[in-house]
PDB file as gemmi writes it, atoms N, CA and C in Angstrom:
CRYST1    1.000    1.000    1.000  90.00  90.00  90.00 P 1                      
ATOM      1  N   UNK A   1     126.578 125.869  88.062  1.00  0.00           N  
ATOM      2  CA  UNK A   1     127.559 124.816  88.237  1.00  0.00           C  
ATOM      3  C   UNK A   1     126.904 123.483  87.825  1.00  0.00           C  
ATOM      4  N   UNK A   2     127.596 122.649  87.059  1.00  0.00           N  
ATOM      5  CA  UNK A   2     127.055 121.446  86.232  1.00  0.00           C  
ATOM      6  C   UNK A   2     127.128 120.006  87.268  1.00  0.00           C  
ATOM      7  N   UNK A   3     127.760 120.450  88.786  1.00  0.00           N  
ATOM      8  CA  UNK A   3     128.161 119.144  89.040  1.00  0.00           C  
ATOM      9  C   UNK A   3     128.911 118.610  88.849  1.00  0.00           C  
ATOM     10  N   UNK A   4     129.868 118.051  88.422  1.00  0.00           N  
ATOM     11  CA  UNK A   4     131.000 117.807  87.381  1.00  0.00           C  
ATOM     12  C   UNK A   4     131.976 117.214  88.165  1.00  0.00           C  
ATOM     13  N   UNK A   5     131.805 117.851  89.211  1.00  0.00           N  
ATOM     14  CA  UNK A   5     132.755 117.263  90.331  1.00  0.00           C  
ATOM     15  C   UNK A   5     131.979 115.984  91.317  1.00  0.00           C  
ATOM     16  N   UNK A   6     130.461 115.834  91.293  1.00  0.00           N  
ATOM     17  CA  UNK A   6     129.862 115.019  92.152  1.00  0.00           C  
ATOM     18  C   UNK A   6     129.759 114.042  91.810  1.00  0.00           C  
ATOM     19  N   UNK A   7     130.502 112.697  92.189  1.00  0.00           N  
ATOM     20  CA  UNK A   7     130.802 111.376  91.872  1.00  0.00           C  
ATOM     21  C   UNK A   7     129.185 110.804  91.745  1.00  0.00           C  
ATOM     22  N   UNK A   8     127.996 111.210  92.794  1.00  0.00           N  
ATOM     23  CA  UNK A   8     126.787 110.795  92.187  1.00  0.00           C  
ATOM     24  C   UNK A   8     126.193 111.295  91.299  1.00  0.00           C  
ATOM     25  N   UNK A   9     126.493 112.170  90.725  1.00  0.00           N  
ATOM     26  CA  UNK A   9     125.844 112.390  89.358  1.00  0.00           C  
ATOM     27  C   UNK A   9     126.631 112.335  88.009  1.00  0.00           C  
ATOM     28  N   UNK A  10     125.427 111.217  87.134  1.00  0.00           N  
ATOM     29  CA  UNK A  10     126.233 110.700  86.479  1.00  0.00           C  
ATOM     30  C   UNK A  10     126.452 111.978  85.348  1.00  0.00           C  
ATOM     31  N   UNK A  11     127.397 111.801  84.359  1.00  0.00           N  
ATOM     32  CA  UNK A  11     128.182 112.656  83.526  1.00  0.00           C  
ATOM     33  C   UNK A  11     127.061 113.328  82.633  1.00  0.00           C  
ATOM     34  N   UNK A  12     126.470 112.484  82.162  1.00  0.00           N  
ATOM     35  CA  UNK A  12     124.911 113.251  81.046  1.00  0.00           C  
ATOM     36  C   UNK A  12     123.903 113.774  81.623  1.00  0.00           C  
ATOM     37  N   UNK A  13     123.702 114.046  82.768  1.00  0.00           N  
ATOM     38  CA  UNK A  13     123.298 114.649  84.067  1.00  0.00           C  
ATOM     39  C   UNK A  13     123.691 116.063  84.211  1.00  0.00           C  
ATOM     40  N   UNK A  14     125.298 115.761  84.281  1.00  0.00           N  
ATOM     41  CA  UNK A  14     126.055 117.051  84.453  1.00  0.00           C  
ATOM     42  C   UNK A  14     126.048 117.334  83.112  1.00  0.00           C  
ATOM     43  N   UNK A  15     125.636 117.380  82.048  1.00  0.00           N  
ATOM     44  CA  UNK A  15     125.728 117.980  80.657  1.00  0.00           C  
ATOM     45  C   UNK A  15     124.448 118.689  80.839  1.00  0.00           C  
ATOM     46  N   UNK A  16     123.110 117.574  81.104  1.00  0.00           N  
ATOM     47  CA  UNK A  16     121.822 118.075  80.410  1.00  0.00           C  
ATOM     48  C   UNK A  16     121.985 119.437  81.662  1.00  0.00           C  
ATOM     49  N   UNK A  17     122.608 119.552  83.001  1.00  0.00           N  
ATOM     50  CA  UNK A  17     121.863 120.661  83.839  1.00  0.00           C  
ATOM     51  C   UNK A  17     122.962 121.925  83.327  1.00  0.00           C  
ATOM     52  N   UNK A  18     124.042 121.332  82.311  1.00  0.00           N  
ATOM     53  CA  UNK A  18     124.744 122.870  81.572  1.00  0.00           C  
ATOM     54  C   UNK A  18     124.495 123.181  80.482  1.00  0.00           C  
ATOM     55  N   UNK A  19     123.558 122.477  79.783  1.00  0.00           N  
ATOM     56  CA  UNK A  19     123.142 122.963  78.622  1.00  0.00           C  
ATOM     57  C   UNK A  19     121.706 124.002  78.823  1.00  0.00           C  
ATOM     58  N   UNK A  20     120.711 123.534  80.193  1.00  0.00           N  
ATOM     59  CA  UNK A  20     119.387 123.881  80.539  1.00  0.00           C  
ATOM     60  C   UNK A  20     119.725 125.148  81.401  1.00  0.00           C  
ATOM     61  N   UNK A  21     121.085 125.815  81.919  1.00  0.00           N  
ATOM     62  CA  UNK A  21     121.682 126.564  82.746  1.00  0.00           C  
ATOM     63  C   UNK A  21     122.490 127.612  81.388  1.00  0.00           C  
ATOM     64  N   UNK A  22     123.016 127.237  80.227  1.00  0.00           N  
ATOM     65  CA  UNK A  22     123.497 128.545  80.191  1.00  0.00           C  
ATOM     66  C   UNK A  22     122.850 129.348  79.039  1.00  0.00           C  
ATOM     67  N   UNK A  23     123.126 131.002  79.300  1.00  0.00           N  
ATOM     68  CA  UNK A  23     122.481 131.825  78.881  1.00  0.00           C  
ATOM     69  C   UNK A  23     123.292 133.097  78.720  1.00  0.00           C  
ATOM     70  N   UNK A  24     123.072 133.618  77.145  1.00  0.00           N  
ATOM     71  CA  UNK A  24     123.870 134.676  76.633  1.00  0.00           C  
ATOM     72  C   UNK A  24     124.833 135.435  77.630  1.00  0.00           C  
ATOM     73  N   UNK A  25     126.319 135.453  77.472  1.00  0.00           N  
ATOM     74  CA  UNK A  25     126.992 136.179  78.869  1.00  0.00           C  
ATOM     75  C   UNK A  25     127.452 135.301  79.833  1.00  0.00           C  
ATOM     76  N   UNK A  26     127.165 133.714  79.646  1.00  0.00           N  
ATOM     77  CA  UNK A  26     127.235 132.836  80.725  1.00  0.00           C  
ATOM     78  C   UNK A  26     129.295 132.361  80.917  1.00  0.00           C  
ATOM     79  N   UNK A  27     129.586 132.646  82.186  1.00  0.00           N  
ATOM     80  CA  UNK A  27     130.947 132.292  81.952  1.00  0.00           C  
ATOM     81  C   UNK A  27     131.036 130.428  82.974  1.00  0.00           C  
ATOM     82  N   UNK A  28     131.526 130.002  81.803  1.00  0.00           N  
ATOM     83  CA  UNK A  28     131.150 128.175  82.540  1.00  0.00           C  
ATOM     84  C   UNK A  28     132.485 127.915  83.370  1.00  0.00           C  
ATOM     85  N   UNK A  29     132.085 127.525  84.132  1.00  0.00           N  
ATOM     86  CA  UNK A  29     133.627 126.925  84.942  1.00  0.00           C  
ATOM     87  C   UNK A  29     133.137 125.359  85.077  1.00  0.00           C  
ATOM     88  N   UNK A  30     134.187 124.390  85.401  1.00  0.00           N  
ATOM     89  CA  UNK A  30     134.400 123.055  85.507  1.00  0.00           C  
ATOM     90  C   UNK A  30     135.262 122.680  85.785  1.00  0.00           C  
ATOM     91  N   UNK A  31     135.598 121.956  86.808  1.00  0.00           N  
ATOM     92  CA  UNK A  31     136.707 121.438  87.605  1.00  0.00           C  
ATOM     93  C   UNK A  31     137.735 120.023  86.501  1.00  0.00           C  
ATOM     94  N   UNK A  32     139.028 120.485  86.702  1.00  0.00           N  
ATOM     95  CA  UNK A  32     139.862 119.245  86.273  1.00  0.00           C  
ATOM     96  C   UNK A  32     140.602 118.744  86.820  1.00  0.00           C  
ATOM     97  N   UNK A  33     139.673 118.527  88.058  1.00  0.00           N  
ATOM     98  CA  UNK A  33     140.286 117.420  89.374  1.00  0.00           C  
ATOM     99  C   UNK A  33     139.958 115.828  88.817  1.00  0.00           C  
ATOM    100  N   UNK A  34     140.979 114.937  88.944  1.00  0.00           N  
ATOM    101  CA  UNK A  34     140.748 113.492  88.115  1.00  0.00           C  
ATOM    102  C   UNK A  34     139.178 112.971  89.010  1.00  0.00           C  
ATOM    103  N   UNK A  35     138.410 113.826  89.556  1.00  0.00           N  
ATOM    104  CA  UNK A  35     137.369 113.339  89.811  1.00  0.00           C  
ATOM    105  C   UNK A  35     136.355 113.605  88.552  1.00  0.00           C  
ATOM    106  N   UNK A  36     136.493 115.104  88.349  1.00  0.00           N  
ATOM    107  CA  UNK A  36     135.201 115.311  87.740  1.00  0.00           C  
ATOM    108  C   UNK A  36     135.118 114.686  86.703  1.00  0.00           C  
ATOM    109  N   UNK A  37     133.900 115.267  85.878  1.00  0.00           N  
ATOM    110  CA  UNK A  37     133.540 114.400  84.576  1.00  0.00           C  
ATOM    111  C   UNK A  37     133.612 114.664  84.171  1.00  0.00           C  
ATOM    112  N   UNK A  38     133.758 116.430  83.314  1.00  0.00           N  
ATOM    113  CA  UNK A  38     133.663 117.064  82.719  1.00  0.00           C  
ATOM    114  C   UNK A  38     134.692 116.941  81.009  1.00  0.00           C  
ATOM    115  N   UNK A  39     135.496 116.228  81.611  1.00  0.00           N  
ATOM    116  CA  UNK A  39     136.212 115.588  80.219  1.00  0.00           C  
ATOM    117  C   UNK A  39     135.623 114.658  79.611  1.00  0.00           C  
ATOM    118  N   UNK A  40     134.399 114.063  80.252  1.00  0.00           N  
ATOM    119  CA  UNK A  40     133.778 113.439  79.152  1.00  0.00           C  
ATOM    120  C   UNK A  40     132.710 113.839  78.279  1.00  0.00           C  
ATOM    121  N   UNK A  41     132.063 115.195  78.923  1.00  0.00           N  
ATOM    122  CA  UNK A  41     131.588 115.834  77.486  1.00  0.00           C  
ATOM    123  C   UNK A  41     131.457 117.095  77.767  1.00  0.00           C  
ATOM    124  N   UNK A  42     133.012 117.335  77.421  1.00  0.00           N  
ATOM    125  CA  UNK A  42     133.153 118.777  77.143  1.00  0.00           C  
ATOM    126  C   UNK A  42     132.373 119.073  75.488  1.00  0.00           C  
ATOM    127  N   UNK A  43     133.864 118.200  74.826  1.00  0.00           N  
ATOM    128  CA  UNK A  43     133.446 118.340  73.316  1.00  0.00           C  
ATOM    129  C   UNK A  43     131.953 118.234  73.339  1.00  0.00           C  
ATOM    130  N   UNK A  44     130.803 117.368  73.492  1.00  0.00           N  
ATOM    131  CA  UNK A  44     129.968 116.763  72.994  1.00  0.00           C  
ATOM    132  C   UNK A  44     129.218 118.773  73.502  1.00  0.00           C  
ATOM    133  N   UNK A  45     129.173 119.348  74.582  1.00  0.00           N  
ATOM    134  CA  UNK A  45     128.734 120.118  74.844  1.00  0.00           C  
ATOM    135  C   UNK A  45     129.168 121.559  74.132  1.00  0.00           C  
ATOM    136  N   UNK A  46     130.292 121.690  73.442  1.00  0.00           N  
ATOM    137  CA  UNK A  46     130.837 123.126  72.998  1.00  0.00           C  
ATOM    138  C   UNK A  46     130.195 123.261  71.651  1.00  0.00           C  
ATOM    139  N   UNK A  47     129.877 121.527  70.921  1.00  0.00           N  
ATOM    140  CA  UNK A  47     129.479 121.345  69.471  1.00  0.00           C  
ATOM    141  C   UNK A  47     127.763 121.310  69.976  1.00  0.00           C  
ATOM    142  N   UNK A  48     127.093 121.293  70.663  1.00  0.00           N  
ATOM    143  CA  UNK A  48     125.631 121.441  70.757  1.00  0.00           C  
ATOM    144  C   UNK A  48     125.653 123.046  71.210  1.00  0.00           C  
ATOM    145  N   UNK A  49     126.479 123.394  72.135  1.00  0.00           N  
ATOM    146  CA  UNK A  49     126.479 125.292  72.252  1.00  0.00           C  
ATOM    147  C   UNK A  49     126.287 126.180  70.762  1.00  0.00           C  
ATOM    148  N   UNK A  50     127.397 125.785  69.860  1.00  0.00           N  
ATOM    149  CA  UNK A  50     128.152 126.382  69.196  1.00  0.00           C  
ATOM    150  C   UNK A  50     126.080 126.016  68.127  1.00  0.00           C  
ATOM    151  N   UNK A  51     125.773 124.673  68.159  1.00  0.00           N  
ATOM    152  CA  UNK A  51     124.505 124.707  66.698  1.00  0.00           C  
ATOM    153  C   UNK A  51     123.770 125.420  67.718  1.00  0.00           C  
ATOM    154  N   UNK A  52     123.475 125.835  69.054  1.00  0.00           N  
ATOM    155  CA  UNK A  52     122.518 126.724  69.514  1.00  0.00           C  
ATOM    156  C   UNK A  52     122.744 128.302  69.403  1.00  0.00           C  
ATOM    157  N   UNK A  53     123.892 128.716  68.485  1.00  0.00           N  
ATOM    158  CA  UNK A  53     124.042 129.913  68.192  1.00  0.00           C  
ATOM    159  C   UNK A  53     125.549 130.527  69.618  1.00  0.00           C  
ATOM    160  N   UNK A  54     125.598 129.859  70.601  1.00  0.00           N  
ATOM    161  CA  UNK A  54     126.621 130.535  71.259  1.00  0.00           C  
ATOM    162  C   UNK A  54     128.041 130.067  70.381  1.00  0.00           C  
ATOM    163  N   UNK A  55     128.832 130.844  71.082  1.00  0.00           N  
ATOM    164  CA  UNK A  55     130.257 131.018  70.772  1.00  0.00           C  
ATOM    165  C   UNK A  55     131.355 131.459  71.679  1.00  0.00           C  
ATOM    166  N   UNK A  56     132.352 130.800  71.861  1.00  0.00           N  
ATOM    167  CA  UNK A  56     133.610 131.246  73.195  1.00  0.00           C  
ATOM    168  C   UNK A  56     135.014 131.884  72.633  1.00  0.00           C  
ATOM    169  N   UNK A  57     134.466 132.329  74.198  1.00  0.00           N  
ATOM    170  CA  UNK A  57     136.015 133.584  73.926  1.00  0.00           C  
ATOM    171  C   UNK A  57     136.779 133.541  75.445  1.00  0.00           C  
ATOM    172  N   UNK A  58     138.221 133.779  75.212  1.00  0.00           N  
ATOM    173  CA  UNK A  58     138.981 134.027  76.484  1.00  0.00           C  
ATOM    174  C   UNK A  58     138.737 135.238  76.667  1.00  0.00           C  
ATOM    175  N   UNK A  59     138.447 135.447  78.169  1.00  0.00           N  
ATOM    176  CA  UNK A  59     138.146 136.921  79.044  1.00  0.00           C  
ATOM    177  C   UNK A  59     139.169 137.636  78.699  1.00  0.00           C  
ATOM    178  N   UNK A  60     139.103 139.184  78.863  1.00  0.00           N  
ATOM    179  CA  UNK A  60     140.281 139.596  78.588  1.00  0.00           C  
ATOM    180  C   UNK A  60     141.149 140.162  79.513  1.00  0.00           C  
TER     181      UNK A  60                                                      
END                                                                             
């Protein structure tokens, strides 16, 4: 969990501990309560996944 929801941690915080956290198989969740942060770097995080070789898919 990235945090995402914890008003003290700031947003690039909650990026660097989901980028250092996921690993082949990893299913990410993130809250889109108008608290979290996670809308502010989703994108910035799917385009650094995607040059580290991962790739997403809906469960089936």
């Amino acid at each position: 969990m990235p945090y995402d929801y914890d008003k003290s941690f700031h947003w690039e915080e909650s990026l660097k501990v989901l980028m250092n956290r996921i690993r082949p198989g990893s299913v990410i969740a993130l809250h889109d309560s108008p608290d979290s942060s996670s809308h502010l770097y989703l994108d910035m995080f799917i385009v650094e996944a995607k040059k580290n070789g991962y790739s997403f898919v809906l469960p089936e």
